[in-house]
C-alpha positions in Angstrom: 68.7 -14.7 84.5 71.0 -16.2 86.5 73.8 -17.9 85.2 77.3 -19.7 86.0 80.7 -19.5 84.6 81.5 -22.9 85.9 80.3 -25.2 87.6 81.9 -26.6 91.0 80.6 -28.7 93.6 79.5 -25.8 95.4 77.3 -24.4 93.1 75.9 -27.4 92.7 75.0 -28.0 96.2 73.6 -24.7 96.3 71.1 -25.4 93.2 70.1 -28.7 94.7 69.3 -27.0 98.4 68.0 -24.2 96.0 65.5 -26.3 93.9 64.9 -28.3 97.6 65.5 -31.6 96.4 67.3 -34.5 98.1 70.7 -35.9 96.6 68.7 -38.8 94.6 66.2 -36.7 93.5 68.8 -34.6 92.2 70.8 -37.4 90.8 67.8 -38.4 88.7 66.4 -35.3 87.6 70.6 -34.7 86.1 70.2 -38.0 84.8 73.6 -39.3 87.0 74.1 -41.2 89.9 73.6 -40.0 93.2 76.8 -41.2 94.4 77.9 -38.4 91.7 76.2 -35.6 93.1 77.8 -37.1 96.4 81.2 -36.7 95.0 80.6 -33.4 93.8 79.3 -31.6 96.9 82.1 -33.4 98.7 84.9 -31.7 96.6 83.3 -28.6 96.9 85.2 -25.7 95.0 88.2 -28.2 93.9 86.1 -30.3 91.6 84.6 -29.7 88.6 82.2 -31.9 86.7 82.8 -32.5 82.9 81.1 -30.7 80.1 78.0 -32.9 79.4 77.4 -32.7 83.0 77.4 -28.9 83.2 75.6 -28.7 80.5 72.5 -30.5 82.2 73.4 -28.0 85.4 73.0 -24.9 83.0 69.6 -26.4 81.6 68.0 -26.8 85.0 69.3 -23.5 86.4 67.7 -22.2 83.5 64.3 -23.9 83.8 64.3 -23.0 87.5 61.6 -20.4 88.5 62.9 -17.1 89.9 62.3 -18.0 93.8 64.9 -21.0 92.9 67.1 -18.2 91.6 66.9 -16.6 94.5 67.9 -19.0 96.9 71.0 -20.2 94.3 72.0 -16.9 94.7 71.6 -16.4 98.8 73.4 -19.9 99.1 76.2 -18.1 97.0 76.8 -15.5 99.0 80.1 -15.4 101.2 79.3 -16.2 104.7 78.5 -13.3 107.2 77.9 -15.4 109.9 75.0 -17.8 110.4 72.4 -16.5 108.2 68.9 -16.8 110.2 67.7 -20.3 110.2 65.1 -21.1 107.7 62.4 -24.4 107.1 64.0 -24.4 103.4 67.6 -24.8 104.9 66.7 -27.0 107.6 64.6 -29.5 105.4 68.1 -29.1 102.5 70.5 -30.0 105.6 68.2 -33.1 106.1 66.3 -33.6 103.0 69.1 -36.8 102.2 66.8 -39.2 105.0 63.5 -37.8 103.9 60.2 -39.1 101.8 56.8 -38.2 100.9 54.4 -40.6 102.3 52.0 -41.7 99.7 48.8 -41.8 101.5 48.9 -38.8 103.6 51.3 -37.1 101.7 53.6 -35.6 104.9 56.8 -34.8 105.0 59.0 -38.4 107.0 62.6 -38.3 108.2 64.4 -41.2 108.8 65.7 -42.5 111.8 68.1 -45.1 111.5 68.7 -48.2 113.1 71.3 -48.2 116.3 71.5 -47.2 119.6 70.2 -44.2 121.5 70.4 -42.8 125.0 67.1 -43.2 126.6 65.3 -42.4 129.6 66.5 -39.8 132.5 69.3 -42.3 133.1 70.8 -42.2 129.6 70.3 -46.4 128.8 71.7 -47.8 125.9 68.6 -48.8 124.0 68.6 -50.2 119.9 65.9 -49.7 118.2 65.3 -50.3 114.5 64.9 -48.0 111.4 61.6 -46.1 111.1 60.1 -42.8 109.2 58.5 -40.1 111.8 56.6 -37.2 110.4 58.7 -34.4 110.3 56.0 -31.9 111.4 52.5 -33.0 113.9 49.6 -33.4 112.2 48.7 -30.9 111.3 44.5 -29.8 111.2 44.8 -30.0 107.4 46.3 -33.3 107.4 43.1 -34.1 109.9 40.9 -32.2 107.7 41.9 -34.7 104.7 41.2 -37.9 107.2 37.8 -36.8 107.9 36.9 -35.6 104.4 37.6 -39.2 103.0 36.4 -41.2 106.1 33.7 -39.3 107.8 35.4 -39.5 111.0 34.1 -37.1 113.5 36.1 -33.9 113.7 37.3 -32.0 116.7 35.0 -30.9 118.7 36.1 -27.1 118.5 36.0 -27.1 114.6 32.9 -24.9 113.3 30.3 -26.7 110.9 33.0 -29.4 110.8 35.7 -27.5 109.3 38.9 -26.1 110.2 39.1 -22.6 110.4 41.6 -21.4 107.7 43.8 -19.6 110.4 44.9 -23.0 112.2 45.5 -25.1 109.0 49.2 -25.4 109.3 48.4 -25.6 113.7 48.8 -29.0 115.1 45.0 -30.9 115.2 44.6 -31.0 118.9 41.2 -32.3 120.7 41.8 -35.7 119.7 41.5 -38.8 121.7 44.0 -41.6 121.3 41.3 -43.1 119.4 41.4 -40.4 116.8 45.0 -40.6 116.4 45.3 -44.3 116.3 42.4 -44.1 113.3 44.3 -41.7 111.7 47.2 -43.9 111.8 45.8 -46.2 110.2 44.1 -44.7 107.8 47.5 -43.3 106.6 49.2 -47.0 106.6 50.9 -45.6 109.5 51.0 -46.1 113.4 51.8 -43.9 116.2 55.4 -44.3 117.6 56.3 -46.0 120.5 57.3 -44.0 123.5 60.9 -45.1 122.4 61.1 -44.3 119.1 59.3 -40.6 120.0 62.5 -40.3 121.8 65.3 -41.2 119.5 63.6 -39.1 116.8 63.8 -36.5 119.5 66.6 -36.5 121.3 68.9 -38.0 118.4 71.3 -40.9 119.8 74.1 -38.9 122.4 71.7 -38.3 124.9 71.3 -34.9 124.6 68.6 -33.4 127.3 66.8 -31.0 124.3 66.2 -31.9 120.5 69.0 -28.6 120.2 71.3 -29.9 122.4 71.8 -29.3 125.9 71.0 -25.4 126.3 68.5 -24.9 128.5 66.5 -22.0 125.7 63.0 -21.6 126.2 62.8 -19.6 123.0 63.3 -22.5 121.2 59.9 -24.6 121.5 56.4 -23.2 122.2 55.9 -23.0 125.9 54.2 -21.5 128.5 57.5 -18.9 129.0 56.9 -17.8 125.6 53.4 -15.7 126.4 52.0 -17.1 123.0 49.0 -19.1 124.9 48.2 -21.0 122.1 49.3 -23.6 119.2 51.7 -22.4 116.7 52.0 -23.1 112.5 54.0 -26.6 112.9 56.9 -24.9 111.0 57.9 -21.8 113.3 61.0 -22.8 115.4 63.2 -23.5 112.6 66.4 -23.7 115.6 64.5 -26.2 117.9 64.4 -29.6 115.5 66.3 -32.2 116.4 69.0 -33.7 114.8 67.1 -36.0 112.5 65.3 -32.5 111.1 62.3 -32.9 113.6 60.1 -30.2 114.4 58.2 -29.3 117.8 59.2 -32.4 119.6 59.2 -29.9 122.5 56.4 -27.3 122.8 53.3 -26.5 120.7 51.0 -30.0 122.0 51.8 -32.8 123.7 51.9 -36.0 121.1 49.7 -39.6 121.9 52.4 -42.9 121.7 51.3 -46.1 121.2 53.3 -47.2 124.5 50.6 -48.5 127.4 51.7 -48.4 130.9 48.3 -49.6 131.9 45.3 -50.2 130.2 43.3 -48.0 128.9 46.2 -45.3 129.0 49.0 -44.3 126.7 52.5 -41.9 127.3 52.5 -38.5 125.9 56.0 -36.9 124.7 56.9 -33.3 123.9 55.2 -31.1 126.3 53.0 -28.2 125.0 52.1 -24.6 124.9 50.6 -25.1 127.8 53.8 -26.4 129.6 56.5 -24.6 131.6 60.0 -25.2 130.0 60.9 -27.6 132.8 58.6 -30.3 131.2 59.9 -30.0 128.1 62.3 -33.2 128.2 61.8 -35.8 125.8 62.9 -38.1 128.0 60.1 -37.4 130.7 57.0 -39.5 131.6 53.8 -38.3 130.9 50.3 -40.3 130.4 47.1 -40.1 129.8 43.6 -41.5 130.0 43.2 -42.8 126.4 39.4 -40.9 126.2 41.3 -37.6 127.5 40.8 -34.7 124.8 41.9 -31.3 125.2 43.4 -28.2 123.7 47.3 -28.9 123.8 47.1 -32.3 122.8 48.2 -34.1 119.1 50.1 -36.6 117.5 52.6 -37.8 114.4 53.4 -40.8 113.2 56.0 -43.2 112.1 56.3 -46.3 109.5 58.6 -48.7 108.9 61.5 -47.8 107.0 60.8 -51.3 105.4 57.4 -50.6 104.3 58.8 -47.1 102.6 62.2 -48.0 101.0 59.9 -48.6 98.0 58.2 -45.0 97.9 59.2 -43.0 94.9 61.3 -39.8 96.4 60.1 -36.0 95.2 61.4 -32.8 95.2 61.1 -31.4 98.9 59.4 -28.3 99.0 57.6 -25.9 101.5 54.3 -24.7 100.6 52.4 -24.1 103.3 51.6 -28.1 103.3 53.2 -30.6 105.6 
């Protein structure tokens, strides 16, 4: 069994990203504050927290399972250069903004109030705070929808069920109508065309959720040669810099924005795509009727309506 000598900030870092918990969930399950386990990460290797306190870090080492182990130990290790991005260490670097949300149980990040870059032409836009869904719904978070309402499913599902293959895939042959019932159902709402975009691009204006490289390999399009959704999780190197996934690539996502009646923008691009669509800040709409393989949706909530919502371990399961 593992074990430590003593206890720095770094180790302690490492067993929170290890056990996949944010800094208050950590906080409470030590029984200290979080602006504590702040201080101690902070110091890193030159601070040391007293006895009582490293006493409660050897008893949840201990009562860690061996994959926790594991990672404690990985985290450890001197650098060799960037180890190959993960889902566990991008939802750690991140896991400080994010929450379960208590209906549908997905994964939110969020995005705080301020000002953005929007549009082509880079305008200073504000918008104010709001969770998004980390990862699109997925066809098991549709799967749960239509279980407890008895809402049709898509139109490709056999018998009514999804196939166990395309579980952790984006739900795609939904209207806007579907998505919009699904929001609701969830106590949600789909995001504004705006808010898609902060969440996206982050608030410098960057062109891609990355950055500004122009890498194809990053997102699922049609350069790729997959020719088909992807598990929501894959492209670990492509979220954006509030811990988004596949806000390029994989399906293109309904907004609640209308330019006209009767249609709503799409964001993201898809598999589908070529790479030169895949610009957040790009216009796309639809018909809102129009169902087809390469399109989805997430959503957002107020940051007001979840500042209540207790926080839990984050973890990765196979379940966004």
């Amino acid at each position: 069994m593992t074990t430590v000598e003593q206890w720095s900030g770094r180790e302690v870092r490492a067993l929170r990203e290890a056990k996949r918990m944010s800094v208050r969930g950590f906080a409470a399950h030590l029984g200290v504050s979080d602006r504590m386990v702040s201080k101690w990460e902070a110091g890193g290797e030159k601070i040391r927290p007293r006895p009582e306190n490293q006493a409660a870090l050897d008893t949840s080492l201990a009562s860690s399972g061996a994959d926790v182990h594991e990672r404690f130990l990985k985290l450890l290790r001197p650098s060799q250069g960037r180890d190959p991005v993960s889902d566990s260490t991008v939802l750690a670097e991140h896991a400080h903004r994010q929450i379960r949300h208590p209906v549908d149980g997905k994964l939110m990040t969020l995005v705080e109030a301020g000002m953005y870059l929007s549009g082509p032409d880079n305008e200073p836009k504000w918008l104010p705070a709001f969770y998004i869904d980390v990862f699109p719904t997925s066809n098991a978070d549709f799967q749960k929808f239509v279980d407890a309402t008895d809402h049709p499913p898509p139109a490709h599902w056999e018998d009514g069920r999804c196939p166990e293959d395309l579980l952790d895939h984006p739900v795609v042959f939904v209207t806007w109508h579907d998505a919009a019932a699904y929001a609701e159902w969830a106590g949600k709402e789909l995001p504004t065309a705006r808010q898609w975009e902060k969440a996206a691009r982050g608030t410098h204006g960057d062109i891609y959720p990355w950055g500004n490289q122009h890498t194809p390999a990053k997102c699922n399009v049609r350069e790729g040669g997959i020719g088909t959704t992807t598990p929501v999780s894959r492209y670990h190197s492509g979220v954006s810099p509030f811990g988004v996934y596949d806000m390029c690539g994989n399906v293109w996502e309904w907004c609640s924005s209308s330019p006209q009646p009767g249609r709503y923008e799409l964001k993201g691009s898809a598999f589908t795509s070529p790479f030169s669509r895949a610009v957040p800040s790009r216009f796309n709409d639809a018909a809102a009727s129009m169902s087809d393989d390469d399109t989805g949706f997430r959503c957002v909530a107020s940051a007001e309506a979840l500042r209540s919502v207790p926080e839990e371990p984050v973890r990765i399961d196979g379940q966004q």
